[in-house]
N, C-alpha and C positions, 0 to 999 in steps of 0.2 A: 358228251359221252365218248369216249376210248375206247376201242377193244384189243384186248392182250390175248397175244397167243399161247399156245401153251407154253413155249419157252419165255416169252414174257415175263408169264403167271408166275414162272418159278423161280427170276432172279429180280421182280420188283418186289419192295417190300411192301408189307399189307397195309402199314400207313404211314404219317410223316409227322414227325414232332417239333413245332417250330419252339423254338427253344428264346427266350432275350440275350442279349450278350451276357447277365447276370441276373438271376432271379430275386426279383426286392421287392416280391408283395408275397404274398399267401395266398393265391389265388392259381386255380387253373382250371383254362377252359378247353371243352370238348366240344367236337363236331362228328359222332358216333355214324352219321346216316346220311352226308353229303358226297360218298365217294361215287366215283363214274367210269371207275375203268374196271369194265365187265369184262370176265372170262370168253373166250371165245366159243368154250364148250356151253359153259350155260345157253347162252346167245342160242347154239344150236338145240339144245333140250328144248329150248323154251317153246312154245305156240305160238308168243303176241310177237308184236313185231317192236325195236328199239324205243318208240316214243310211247307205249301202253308198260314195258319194263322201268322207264323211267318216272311214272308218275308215284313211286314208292320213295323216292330222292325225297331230302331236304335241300333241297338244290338250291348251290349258292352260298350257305348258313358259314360255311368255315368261310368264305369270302369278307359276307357283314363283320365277322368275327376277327380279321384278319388283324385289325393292331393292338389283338394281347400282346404278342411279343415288345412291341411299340414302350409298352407301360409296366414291363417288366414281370409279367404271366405267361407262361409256357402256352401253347395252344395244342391238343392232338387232336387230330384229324382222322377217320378213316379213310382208306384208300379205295376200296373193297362197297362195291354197291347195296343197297339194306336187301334188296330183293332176292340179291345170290348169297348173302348170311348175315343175317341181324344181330349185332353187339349188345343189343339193349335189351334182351332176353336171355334167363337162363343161358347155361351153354348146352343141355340139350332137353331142351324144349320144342318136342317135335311131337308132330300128329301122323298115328301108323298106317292111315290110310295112301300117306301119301308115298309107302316105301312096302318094295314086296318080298322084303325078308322082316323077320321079328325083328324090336326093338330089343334094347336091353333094359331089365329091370327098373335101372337107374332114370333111364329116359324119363319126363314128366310130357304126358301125355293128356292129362285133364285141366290145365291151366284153359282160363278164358282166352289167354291169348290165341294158344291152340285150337280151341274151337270157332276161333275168329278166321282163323287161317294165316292168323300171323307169326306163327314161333319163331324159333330162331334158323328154320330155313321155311321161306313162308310157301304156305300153298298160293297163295292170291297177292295180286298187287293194290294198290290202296284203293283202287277201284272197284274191287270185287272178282275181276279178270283169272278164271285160272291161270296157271304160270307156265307148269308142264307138260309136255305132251304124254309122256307116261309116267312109271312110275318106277323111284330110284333106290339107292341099295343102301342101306344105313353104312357101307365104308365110304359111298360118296361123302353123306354128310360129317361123317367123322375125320375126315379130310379137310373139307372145308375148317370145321370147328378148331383142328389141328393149327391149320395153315394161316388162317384169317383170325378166328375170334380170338384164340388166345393169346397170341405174340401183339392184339391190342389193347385187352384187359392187362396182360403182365404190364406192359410199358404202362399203362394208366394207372394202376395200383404201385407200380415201385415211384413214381411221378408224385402221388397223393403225399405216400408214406415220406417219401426225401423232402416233400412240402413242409408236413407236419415235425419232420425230426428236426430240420435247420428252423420255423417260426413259433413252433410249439403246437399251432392248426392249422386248418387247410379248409379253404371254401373251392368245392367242384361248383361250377359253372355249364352245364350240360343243355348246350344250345340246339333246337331243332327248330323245325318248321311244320306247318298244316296246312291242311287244306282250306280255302276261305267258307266251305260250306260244308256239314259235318257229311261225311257220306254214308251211304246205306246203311252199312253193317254197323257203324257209332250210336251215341244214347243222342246226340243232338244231330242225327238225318234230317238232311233238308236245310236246316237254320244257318242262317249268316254269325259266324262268329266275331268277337272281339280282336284287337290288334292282336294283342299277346293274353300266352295263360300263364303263370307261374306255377310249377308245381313241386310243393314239398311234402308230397306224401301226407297231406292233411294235417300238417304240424310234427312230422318225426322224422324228416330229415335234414332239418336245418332249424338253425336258433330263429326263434318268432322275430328277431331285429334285423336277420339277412332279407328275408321274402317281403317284411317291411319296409326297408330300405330301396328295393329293387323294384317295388310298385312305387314308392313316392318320385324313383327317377323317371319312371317311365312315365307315369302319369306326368308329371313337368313339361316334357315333352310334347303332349297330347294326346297320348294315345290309351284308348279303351283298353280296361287290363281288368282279367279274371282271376282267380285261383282254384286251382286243380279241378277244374271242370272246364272241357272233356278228361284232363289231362292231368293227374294227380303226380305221373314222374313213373318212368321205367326201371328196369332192370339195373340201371347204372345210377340213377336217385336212391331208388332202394336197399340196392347190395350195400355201395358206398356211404352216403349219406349216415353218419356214425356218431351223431354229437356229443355224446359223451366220451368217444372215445379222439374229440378232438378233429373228426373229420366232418365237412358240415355238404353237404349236396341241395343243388336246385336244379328245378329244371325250368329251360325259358321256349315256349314254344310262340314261332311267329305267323302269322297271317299270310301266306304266301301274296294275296292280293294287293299289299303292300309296296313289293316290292319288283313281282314278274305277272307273266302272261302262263295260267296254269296251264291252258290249254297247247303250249307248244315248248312249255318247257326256255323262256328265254327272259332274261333279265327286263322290265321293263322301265320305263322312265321315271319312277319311283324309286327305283336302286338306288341313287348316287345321293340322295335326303337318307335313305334308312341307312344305308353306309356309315353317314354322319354322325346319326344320330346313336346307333351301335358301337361306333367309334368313341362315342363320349359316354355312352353309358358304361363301356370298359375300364373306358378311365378314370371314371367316378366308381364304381369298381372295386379300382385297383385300388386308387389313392385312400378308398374311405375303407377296406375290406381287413386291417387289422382292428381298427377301431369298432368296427362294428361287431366283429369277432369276438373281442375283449367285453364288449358288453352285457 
């Protein structure tokens, strides 16, 4: 975790696009919800204290993920932590209990997400934990949404589209991570989860031979793999994910148990194996992801 000052906030950009020396596949992968350099003002709104704001991270994920560029797929990354604005929700997907002026019409206020407390500036951290000590001004979050969410959607949407217009389509790759046990507010509380979930939005965000292909690698590997349950694919599965229009979206969610220590937030001795093996799945991936396209 980082924390940026206000002058920081203002001349770091909100994410980082790692780029190959030349793009030679049709593939590109994201890491929406692993950023860690938190505002200093949130940090001060907040109530919990750094390691309770942190358990909202995919922490790590753009790390596993790190040699798309390796194999010739872009990688974007947030920069920007889920807990202080979440990319993976509408852009204003907000609950008005949590702010003490009106929203605006356009706001979407009745999403489950929202009543989970997760929208896209969330009331609650993955724990259930409230976040803030009072309550904020919808120009705060319109600021945020300004500052963070869009200048990461833009780059990810001009990213897809330069994908699709030099290969003809485009497979998003939308990497996350979970918790190893579903927690309270989820449909599987309590339960030990699988390695990974894949989720294509129940067959409408990606050709039935991508999510196919993507179980038979993982499986090879060993590891127990579900589809779209908890995890069917968010906001950036669903906006994106466009098959007929050429744009194909998945989402990969991983097992934090895997790979760290949830409870402190640190890499654990499992890393440097899932590393490996994320490493190879990129690049089986990359190497198989026109052919499988074309299918």
């Amino acid at each position: 975790m980082s924390v940026l000052t206000d002058d920081g906030a203002d001349l770091r950009p909100p994410l980082e696009l790692l780029m190959p020396a030349e793009q030679t596949v049709p593939v590109v992968f994201s890491s929406p919800h692993s950023g860690i350099e938190y505002p200093e003002e949130f940090i001060a709104a907040s109530r919990l204290d750094a390691l309770s704001l942190r358990k909202s991270e995919d922490s790590f994920v753009d790390e596993l993920f790190a040699a798309a560029p390796d194999h010739g797929a872009p990688l974007i990354r947030a920069l920007f932590p889920r807990a202080f604005i979440d990319p993976n929700r509408e852009p204003f997907e907000l609950d008005p209990m949590m702010f003490e002026d009106e929203l605006p019409a356009y706001a979407n206020i009745t999403s489950p997400r929202v009543a989970a407390g997760l929208g896209t500036i969330a009331r609650v951290v993955a724990s259930g934990e409230e976040i803030y000590k009072k309550k904020l001004r919808f120009a705060d979050a319109k600021a945020r949404i300004d500052r963070y969410y869009r200048p990461y959607h833009d780059t990810l949407r001009r990213l897809l589209h330069a994908t699709r217009e030099r290969f003809g389509y485009c497979l998003l790759i939308d990497c996350h991570s979970m918790p190893s046990i579903g927690a309270p507010m989820e449909r599987d509380a309590g339960r030990e989860r699988v390695d990974f979930v894949l989720g294509d939005c129940y067959a409408s965000s990606c050709a039935p031979s991508i999510i196919d292909e993507v179980e038979r690698l993982l499986r090879r590997q060993g590891y127990l793999v579900a589809r779209n349950m908890p995890y069917s694919g968010g906001f950036v599965t669903q906006h994106y994910g466009q098959p007929a229009e050429g744009i194909h979206a998945l989402q990969i969610e991983i097992n934090r148990a895997l790979y760290m220590d949830e409870a402190i937030i640190q890499r654990s001795s499992g890393f440097d194996a899932l590393y490996r093996g994320m490493s190879e799945l990129v690049r089986e991936i990359s190497a198989n992801g026109s052919t499988v396209l074309a299918q």
